[in-house]
GUVEXLO-369823 format. One record per residue (C-alpha): residue in one letter; x, y, z; residue number from 1. Coordinates in steps of 0.1 Angstrom, whole numbers, plus 5000, padded with zeros to 4 digits. Layout:
<atoms>
@residuo:a, east:X, north:Y, up:Z, num:NUM
...
</atoms>
This chain:
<atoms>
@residuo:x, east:8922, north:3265, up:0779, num:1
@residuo:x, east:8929, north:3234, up:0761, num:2
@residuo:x, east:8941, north:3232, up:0729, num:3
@residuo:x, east:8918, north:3228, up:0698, num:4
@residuo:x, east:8942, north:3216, up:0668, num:5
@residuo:x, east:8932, north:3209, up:0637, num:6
@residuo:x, east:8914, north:3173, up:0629, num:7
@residuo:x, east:8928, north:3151, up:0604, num:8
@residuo:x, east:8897, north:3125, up:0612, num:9
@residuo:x, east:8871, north:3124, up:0586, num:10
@residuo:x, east:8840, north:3095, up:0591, num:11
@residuo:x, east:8813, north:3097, up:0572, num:12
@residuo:x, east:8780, north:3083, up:0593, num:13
@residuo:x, east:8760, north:3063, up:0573, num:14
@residuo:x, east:8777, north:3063, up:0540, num:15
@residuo:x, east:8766, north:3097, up:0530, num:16
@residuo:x, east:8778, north:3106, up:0493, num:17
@residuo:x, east:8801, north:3135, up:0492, num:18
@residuo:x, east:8791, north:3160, up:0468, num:19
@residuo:x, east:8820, north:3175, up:0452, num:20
@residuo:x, east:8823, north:3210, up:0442, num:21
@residuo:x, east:8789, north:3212, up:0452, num:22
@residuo:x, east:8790, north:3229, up:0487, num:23
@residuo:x, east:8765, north:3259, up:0488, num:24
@residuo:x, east:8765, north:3284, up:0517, num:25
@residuo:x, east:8732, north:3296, up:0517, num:26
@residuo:x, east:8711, north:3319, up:0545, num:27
@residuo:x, east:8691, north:3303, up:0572, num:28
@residuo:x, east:8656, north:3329, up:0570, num:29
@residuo:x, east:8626, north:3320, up:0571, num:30
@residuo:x, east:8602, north:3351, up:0563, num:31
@residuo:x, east:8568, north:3359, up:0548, num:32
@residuo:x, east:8555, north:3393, up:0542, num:33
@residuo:x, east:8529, north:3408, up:0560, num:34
@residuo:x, east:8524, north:3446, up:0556, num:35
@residuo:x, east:8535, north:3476, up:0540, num:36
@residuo:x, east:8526, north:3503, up:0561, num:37
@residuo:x, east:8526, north:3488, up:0601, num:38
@residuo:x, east:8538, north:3457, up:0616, num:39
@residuo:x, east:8510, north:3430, up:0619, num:40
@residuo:x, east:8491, north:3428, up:0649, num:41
@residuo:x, east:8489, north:3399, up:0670, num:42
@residuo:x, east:8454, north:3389, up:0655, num:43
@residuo:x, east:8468, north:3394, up:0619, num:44
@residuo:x, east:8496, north:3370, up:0623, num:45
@residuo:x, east:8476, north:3345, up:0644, num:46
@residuo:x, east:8450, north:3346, up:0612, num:47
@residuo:x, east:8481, north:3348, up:0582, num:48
@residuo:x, east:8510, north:3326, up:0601, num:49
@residuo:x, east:8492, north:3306, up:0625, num:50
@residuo:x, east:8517, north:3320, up:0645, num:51
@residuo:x, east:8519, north:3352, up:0671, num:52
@residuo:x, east:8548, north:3377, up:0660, num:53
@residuo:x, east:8569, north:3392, up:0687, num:54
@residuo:x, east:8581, north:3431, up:0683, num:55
@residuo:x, east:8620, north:3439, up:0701, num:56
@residuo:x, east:8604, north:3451, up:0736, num:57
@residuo:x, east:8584, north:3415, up:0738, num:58
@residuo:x, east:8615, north:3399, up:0732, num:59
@residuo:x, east:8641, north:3421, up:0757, num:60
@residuo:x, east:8609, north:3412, up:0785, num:61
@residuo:x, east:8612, north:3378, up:0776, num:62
@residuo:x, east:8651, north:3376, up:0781, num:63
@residuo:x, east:8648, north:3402, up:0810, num:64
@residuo:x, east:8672, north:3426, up:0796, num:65
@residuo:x, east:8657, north:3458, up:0818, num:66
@residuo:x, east:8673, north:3457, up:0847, num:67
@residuo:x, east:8708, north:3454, up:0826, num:68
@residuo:x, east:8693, north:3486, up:0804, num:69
@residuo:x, east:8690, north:3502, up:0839, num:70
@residuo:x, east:8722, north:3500, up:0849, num:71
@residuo:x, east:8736, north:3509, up:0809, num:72
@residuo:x, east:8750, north:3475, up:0794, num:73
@residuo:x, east:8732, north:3483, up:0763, num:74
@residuo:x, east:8767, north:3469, up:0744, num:75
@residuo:x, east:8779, north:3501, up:0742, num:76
@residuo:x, east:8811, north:3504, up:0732, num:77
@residuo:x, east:8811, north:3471, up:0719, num:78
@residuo:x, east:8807, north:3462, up:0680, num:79
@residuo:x, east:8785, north:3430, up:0668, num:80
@residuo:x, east:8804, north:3419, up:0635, num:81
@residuo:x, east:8774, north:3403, up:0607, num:82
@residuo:x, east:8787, north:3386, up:0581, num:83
@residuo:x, east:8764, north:3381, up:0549, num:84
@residuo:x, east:8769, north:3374, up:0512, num:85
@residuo:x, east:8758, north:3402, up:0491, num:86
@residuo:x, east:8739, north:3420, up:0522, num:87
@residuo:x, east:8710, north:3447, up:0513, num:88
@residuo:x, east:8710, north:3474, up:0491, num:89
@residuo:x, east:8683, north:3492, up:0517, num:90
@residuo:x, east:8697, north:3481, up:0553, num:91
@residuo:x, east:8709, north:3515, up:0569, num:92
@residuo:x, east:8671, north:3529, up:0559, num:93
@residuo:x, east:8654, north:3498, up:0568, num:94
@residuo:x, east:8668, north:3500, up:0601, num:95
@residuo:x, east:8659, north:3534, up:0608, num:96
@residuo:x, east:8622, north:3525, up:0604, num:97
@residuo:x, east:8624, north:3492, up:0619, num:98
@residuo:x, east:8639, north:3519, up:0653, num:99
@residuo:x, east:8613, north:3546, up:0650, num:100
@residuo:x, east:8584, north:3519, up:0649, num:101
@residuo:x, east:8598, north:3502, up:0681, num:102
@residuo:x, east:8611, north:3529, up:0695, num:103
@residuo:x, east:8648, north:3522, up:0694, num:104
@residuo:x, east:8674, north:3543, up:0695, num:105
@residuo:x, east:8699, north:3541, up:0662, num:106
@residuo:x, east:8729, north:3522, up:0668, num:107
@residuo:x, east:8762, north:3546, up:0674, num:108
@residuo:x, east:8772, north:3535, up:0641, num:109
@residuo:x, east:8762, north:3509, up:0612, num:110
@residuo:x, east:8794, north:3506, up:0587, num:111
@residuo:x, east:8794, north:3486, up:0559, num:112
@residuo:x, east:8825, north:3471, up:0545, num:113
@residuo:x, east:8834, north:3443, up:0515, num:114
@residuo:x, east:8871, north:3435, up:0523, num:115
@residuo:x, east:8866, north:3405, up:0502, num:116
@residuo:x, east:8861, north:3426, up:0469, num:117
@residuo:x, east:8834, north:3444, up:0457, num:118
@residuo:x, east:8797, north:3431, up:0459, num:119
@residuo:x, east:8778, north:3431, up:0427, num:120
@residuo:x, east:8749, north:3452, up:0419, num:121
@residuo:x, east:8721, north:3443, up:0435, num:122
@residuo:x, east:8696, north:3427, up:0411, num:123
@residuo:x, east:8659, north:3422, up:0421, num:124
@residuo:x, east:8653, north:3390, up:0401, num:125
@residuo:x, east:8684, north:3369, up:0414, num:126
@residuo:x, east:8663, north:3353, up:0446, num:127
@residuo:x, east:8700, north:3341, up:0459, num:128
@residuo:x, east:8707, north:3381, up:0463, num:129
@residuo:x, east:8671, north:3385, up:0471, num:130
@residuo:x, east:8672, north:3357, up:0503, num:131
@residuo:x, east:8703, north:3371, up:0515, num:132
@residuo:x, east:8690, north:3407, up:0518, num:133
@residuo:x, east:8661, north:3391, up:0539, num:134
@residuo:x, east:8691, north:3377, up:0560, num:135
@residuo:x, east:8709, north:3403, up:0560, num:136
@residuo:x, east:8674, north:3428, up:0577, num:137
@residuo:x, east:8665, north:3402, up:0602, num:138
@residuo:x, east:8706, north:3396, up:0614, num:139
@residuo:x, east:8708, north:3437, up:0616, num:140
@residuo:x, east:8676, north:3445, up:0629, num:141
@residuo:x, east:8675, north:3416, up:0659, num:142
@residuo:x, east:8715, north:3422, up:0668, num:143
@residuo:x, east:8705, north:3450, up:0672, num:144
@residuo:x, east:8671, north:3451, up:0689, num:145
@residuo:x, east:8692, north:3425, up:0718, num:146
@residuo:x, east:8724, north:3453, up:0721, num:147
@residuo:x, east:8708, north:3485, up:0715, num:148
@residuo:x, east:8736, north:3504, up:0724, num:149
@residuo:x, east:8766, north:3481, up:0705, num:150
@residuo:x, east:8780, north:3494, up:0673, num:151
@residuo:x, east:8770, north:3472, up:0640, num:152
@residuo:x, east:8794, north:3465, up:0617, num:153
@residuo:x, east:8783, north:3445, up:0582, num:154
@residuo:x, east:8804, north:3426, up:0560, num:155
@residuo:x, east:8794, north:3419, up:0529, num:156
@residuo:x, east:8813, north:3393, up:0511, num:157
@residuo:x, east:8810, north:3386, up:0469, num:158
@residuo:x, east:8796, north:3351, up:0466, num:159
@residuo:x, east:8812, north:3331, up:0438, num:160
@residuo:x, east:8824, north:3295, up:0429, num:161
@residuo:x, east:8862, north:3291, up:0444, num:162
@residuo:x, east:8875, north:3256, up:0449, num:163
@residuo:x, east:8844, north:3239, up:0449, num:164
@residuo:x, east:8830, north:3256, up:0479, num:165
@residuo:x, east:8805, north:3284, up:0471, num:166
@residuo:x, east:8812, north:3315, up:0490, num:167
@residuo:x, east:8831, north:3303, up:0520, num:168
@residuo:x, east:8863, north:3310, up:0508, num:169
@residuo:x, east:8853, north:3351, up:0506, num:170
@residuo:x, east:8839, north:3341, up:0540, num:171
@residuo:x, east:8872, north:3331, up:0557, num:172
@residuo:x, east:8886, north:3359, up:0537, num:173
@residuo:x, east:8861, north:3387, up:0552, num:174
@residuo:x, east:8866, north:3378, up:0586, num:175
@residuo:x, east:8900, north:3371, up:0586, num:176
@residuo:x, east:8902, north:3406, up:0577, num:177
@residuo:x, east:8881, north:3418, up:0606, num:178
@residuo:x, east:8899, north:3405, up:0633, num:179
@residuo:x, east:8935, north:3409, up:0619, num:180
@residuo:x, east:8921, north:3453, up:0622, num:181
@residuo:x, east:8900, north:3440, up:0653, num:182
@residuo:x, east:8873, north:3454, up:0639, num:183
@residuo:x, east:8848, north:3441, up:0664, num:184
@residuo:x, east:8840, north:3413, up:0696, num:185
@residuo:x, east:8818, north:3391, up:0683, num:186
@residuo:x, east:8807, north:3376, up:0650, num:187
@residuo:x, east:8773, north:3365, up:0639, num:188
@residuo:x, east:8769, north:3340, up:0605, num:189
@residuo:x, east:8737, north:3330, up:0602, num:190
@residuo:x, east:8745, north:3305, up:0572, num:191
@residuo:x, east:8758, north:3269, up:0572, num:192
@residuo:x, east:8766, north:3240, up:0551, num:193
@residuo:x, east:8759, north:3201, up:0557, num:194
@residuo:x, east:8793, north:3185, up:0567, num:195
@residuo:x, east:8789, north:3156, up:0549, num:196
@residuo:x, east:8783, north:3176, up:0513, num:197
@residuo:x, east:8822, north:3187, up:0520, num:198
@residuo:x, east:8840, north:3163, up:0492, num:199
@residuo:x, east:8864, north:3154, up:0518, num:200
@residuo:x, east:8878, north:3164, up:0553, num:201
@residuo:x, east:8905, north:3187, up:0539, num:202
@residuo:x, east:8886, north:3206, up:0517, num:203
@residuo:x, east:8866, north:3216, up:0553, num:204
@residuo:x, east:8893, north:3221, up:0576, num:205
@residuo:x, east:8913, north:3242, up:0551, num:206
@residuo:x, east:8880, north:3267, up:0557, num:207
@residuo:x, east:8887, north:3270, up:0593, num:208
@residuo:x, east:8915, north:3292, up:0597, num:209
@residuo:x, east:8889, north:3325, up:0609, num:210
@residuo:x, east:8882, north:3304, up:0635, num:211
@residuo:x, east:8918, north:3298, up:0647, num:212
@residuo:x, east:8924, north:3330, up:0641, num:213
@residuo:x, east:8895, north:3345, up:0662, num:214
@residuo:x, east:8904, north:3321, up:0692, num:215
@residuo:x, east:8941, north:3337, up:0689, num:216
@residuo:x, east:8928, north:3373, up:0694, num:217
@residuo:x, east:8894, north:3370, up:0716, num:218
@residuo:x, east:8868, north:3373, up:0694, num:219
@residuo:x, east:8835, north:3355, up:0696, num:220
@residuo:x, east:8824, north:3332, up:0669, num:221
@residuo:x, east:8786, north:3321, up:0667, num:222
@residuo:x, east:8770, north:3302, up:0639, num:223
@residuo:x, east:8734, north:3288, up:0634, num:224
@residuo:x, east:8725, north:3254, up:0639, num:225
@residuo:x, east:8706, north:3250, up:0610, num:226
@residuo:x, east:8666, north:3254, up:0606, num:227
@residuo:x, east:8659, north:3214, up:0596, num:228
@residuo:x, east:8664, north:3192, up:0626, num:229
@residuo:x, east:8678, north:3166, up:0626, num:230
@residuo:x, east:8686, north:3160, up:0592, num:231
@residuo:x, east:8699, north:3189, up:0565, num:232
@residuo:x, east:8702, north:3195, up:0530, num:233
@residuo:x, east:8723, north:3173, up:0508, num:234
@residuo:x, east:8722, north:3190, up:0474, num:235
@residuo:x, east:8733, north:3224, up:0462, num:236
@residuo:x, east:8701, north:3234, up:0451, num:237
@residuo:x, east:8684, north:3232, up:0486, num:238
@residuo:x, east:8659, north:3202, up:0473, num:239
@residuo:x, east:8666, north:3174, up:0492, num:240
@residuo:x, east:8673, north:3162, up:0530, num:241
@residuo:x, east:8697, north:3131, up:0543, num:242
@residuo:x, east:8680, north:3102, up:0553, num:243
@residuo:x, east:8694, north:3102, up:0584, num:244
@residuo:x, east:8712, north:3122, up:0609, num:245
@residuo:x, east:8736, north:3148, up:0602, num:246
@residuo:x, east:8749, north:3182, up:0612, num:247
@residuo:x, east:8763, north:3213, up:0593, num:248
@residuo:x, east:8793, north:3234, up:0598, num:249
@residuo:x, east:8803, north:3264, up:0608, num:250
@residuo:x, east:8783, north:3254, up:0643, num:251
@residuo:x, east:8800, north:3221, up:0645, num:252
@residuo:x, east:8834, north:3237, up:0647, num:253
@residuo:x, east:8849, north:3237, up:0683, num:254
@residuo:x, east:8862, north:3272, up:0679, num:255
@residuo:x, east:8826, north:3283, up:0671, num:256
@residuo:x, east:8795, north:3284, up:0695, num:257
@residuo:x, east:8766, north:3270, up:0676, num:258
@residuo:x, east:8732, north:3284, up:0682, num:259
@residuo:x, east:8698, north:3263, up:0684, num:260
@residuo:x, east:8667, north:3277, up:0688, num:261
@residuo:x, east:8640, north:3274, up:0711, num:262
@residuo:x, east:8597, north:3286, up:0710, num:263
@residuo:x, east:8587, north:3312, up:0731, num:264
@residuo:x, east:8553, north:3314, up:0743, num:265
@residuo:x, east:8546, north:3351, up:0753, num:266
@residuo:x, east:8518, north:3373, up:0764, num:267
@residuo:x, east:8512, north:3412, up:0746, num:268
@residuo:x, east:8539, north:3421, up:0779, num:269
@residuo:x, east:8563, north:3397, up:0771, num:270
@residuo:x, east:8557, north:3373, up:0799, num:271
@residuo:x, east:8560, north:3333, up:0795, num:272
@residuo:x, east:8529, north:3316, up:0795, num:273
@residuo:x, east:8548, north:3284, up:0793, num:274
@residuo:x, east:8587, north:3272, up:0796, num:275
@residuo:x, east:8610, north:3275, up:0768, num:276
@residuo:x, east:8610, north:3243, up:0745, num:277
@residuo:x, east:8631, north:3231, up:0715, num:278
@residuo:x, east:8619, north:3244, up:0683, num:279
@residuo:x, east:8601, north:3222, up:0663, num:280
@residuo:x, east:8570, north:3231, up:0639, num:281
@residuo:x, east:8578, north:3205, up:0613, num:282
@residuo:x, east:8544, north:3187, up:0627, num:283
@residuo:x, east:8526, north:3218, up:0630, num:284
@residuo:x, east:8499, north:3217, up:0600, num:285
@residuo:x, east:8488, north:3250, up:0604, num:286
@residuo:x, east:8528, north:3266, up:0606, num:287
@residuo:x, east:8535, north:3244, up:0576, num:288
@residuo:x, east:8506, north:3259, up:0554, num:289
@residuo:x, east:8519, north:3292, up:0565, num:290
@residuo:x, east:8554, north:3288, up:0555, num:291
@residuo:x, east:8548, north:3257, up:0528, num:292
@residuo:x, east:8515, north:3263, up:0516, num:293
@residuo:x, east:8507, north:3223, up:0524, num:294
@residuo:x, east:8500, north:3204, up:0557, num:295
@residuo:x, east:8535, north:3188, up:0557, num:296
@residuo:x, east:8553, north:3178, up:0577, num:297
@residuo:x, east:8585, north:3193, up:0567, num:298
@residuo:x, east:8618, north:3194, up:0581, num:299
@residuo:x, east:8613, north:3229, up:0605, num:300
@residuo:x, east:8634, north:3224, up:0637, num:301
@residuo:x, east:8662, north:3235, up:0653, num:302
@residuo:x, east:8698, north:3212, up:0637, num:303
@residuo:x, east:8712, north:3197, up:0663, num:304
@residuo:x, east:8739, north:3163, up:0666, num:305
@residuo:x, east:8769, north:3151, up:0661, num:306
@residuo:x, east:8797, north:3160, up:0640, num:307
@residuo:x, east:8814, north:3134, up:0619, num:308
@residuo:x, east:8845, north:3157, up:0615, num:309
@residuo:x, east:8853, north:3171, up:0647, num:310
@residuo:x, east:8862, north:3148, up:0679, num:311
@residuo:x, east:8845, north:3159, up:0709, num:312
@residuo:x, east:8864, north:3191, up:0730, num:313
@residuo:x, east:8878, north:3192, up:0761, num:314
@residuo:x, east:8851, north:3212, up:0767, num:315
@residuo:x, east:8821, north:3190, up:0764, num:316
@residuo:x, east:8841, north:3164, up:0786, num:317
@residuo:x, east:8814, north:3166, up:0807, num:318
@residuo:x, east:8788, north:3156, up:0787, num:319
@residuo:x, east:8805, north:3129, up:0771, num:320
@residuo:x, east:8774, north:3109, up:0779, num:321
@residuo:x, east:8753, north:3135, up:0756, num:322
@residuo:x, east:8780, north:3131, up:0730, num:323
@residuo:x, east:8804, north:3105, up:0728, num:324
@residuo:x, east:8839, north:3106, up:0714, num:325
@residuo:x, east:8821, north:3136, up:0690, num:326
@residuo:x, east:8819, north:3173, up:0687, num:327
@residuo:x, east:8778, north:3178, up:0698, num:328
@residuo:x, east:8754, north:3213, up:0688, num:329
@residuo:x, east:8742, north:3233, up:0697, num:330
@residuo:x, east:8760, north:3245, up:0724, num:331
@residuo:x, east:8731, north:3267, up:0738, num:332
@residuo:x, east:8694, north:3285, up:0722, num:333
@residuo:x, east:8673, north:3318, up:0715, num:334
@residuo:x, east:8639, north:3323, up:0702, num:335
@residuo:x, east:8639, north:3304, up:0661, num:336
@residuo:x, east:8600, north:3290, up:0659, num:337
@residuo:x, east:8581, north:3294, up:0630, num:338
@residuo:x, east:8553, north:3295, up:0659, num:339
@residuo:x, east:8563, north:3320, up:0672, num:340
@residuo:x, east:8580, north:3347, up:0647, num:341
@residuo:x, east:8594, north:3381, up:0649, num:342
@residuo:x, east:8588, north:3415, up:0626, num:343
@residuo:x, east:8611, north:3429, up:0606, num:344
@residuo:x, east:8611, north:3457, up:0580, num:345
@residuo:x, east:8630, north:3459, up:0546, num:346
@residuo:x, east:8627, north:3475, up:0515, num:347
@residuo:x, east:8649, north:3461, up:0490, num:348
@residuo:x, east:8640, north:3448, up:0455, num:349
@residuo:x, east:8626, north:3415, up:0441, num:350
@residuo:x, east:8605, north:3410, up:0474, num:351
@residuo:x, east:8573, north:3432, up:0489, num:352
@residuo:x, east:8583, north:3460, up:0509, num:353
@residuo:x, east:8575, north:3463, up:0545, num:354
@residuo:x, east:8571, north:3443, up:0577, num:355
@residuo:x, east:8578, north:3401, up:0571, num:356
@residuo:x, east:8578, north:3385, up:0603, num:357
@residuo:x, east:8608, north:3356, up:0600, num:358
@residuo:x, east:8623, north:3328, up:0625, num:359
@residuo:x, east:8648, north:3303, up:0620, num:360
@residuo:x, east:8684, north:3297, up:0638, num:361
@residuo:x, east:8691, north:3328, up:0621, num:362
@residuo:x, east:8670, north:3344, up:0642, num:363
@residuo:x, east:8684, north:3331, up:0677, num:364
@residuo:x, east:8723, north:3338, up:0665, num:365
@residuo:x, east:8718, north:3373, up:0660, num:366
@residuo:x, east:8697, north:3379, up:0692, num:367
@residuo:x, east:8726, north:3356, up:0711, num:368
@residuo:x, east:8752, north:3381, up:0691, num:369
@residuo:x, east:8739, north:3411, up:0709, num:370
@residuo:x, east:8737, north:3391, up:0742, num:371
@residuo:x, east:8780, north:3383, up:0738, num:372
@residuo:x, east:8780, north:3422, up:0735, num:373
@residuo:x, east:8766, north:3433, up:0765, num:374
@residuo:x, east:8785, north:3406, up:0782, num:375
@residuo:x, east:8819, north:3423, up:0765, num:376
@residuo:x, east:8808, north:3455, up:0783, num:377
@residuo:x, east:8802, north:3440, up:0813, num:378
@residuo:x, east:8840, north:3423, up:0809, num:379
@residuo:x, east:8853, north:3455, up:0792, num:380
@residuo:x, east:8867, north:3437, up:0766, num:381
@residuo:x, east:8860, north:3406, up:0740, num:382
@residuo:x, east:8854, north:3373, up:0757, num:383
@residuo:x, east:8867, north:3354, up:0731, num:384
@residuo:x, east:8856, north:3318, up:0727, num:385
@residuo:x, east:8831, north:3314, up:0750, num:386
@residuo:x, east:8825, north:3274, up:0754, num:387
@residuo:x, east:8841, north:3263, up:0782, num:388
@residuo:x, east:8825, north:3292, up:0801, num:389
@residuo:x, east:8790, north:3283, up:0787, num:390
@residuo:x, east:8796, north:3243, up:0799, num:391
@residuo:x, east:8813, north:3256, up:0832, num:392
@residuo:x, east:8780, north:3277, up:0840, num:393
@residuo:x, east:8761, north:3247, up:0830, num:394
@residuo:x, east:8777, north:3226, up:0850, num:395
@residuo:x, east:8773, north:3248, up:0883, num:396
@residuo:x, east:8738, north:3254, up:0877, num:397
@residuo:x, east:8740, north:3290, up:0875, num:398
@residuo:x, east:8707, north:3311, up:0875, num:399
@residuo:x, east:8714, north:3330, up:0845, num:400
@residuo:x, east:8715, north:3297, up:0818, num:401
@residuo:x, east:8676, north:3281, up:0818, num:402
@residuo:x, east:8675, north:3246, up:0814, num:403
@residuo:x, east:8650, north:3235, up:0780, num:404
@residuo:x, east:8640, north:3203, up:0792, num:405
@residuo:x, east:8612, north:3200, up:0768, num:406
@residuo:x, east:8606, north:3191, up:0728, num:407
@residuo:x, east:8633, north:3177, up:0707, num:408
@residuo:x, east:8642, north:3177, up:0667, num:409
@residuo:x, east:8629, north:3147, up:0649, num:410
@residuo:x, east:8617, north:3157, up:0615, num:411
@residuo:x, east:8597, north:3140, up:0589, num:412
@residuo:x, east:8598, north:3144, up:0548, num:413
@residuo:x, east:8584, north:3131, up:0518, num:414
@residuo:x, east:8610, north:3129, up:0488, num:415
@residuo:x, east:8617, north:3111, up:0459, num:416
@residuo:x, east:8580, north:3092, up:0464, num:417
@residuo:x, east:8591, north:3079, up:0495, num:418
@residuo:x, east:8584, north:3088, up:0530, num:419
@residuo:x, east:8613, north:3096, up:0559, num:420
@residuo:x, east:8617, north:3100, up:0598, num:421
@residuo:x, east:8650, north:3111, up:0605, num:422
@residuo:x, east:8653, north:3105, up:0643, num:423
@residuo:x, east:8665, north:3134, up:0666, num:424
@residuo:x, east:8677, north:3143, up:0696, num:425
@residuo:x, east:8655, north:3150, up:0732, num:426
@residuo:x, east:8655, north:3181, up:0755, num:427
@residuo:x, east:8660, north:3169, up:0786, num:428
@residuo:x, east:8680, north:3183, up:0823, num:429
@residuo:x, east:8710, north:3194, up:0816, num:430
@residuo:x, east:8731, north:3197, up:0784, num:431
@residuo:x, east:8708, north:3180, up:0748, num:432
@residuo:x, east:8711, north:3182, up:0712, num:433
@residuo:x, east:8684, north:3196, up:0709, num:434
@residuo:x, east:8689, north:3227, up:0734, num:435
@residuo:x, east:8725, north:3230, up:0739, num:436
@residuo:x, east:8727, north:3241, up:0778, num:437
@residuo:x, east:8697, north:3258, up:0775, num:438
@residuo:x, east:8690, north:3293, up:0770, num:439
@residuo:x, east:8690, north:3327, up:0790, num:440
@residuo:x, east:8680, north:3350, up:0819, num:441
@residuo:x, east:8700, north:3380, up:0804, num:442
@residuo:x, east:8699, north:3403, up:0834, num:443
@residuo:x, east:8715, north:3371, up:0854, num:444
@residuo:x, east:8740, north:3353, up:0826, num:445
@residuo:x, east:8751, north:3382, up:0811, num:446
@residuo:x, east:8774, north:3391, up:0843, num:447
@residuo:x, east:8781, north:3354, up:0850, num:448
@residuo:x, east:8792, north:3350, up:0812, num:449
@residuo:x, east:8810, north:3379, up:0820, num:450
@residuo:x, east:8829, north:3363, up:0849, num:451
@residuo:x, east:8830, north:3330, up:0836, num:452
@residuo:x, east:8852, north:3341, up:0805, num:453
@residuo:x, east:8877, north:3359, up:0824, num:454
@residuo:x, east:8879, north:3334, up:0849, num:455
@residuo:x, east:8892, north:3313, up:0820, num:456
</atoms>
């Protein structure tokens, strides 16, 4: 492979103010509760979410995961590392309904650990600790639904102010120490932070050094995309959207695979009723009433672009044309529409307990998570940074990636009395910023991922 060094580059697109000491890393979720006692059916969530909402054997149809459960890559032997701020109080219990309703066996094992320092008490009326249990149920639960068989591992980092750049630095810290004690294969984050609300270049790239680590020892990195198209947050508080086109990091990072997210449109069996398309509901009045309570739009897409800190890698040489002389995500997608949302069960304070269907990026990077996993069975050990294979398979057309060629992640807003369309990016044949290079038949890419990596 070639090598990845660190970039010294910083260009801000635009003239986007940097915000110091102001980065937030905050979770990607987007839930609303539906039940206590059973999941909602099909008519329930078409009449409360506008929206159907897909159980685990829907979604292991859809990606046609049987014929690998036939054969026994269920990920076992492999552990799915899920990083989260704070975690859930309720998680080992929540999961163990969550398995009974869908008939799922428990995973060999579900250790928690906080190698960053203890995690304070939970507290039911801080909603930061509150959104990241939600994160925290729907990374478990849908790692796990994809890799029944793979080993869970959660690490819960303390989330405080350090250097200007909220929780990140515990980040680096937590995973750092899980693949110095390899620990695990593969890492989900479902969390993220506009690149442009880093106060400079340096105060990024000094963040990175997981990632260089993780590429030293053959361990996975994934990150979400991001849940707002084209365009992100650009305040702490999660209020307000760039004007114009951005990205967020972890994803954009070059030693990370960023995950987009796509809409499924399945039958009660799981079946496609139409192709895969990018993920975008923020022009969907009845999704936006569901999630916003107003007929929007709202920014409700899959992120994908163009990084203003990273050059393009050798990798994406081939789709220079996509991307220029920049770093481009997502590099591939899974199921993320708010039009198409999947249960989950929790029971932890400061939020209704029972089943919340959710979607969002941090939906598709957990799901993609257990898909690394039963491709590290399939290899017998870690694939390690997975890119060049993913653009390699792209490139030869293999059966097992499936081109999105289909929707794309322009978002509109109202703020600050004004109005704002924040131009995106197309699905088209091929590699797009809106799709990455597609997504997956996992009974066919898992052993081509498999081959692909080691053929590296």
């Amino acid at each position: 492979m070639g090598a990845l060094a660190l970039v010294s580059a910083f260009v801000v697109l635009g003239g986007a103010p940097a915000l110091a000491a102001q980065i937030t890393v905050r979770p990607g979720v987007i839930s609303r509760w539906a039940s206590s006692s059973q999941p909602p059916t099909r008519a329930q969530c078409l009449t409360e979410f506008a929206a159907p909402c897909y159980v685990p054997a829907q979604i292991q149809t859809a990606y046609d995961e049987r014929p690998l459960f036939a054969q026994g890559i269920t990920g076992a032997g492999q552990t799915i590392v899920i990083v989260d701020p704070f975690g859930s109080p309720t998680i080992q219990a929540d999961l163990s309904v969550f398995d009974r309703q869908f008939g799922l066996p428990d995973p060999p094992s579900l250790r928690i650990i906080q190698p960053a320092g203890p995690v304070p008490p939970f507290d039911p009326t801080n909603g930061d600790m509150v959104g990241w249990a939600g994160e925290t149920t729907l990374d478990v639960e849908w790692a796990h639904s994809i890799a029944p068989g793979a080993n869970i591992l959660l690490v819960e980092t303390p989330v405080s102010e350090t250097e200007g750049t909220a929780g990140f630095p515990q980040i680096v810290e937590a995973e750092n120490y899980v693949i110095d004690h390899h620990l695990g294969g593969v890492i989900s984050q479902s969390f993220s932070a506009t690149e442009q609300t880093f106060p400079t270049a340096q105060s990024l790239l000094s963040l990175r050094s997981a990632y260089i680590n993780a590429d030293q020892h053959g361990v996975t990195v994934l990150a979400a995309s991001g849940d707002s198209g084209s365009t992100d947050y650009s305040d702490a508080a999660g209020t307000l959207f760039f004007t114009m086109p951005v990205t967020s990091w972890p994803d954009s990072d070059p030693l990370v695979t960023g995950v987009g997210g796509t809409e499924l449109q399945l039958n009660a069996a799981g079946v496609r009723t139409a192709p895969d398309q990018a993920w975008n509901d923020t022009y969907n009045q009845a999704v936006n009433q569901a999630t916003f309570g107003d007929n929007g739009p709202n920014p409700l897409a899959g992120g994908g672009g163009k990084s203003v800190i990273f050059p393009r890698p050798w990798y994406q040489d081939g789709v220079a044309d996509i991307v220029g002389d920049q770093r481009g995500v997502p590099d591939i997608a899974m199921s993320a529409a708010c039009s198409g949302l999947v249960d989950t069960y929790s029971t932890y304070g400061g939020a209704p307990a029972g089943w919340s269907p959710a979607c969002g990026t941090s939906e598709a990077t957990p799901m993609f998570a257990g898909i690394v996993a039963l491709a590290d069975q399939v290899a017998h050990h870690p694939l390690g940074l997975i890119n060049p294979a993913l653009y390699a398979l792209s490139a030869d057309h293999a059966p097992g990636l499936i081109d999105v060629t289909k929707g794309n992640n322009t978002v509109s807003f109202a703020q600050n009395q004004a109005f704002y369309t924040v131009p995106g990016f197309s699905a088209g044949p091929g590699y797009d910023l809106a799709s990455g290079v597609g997504t997956v038949d996992a009974g066919l890419f898992v052993p081509e991922l498999a081959w692909a990596a080691a053929a590296r």
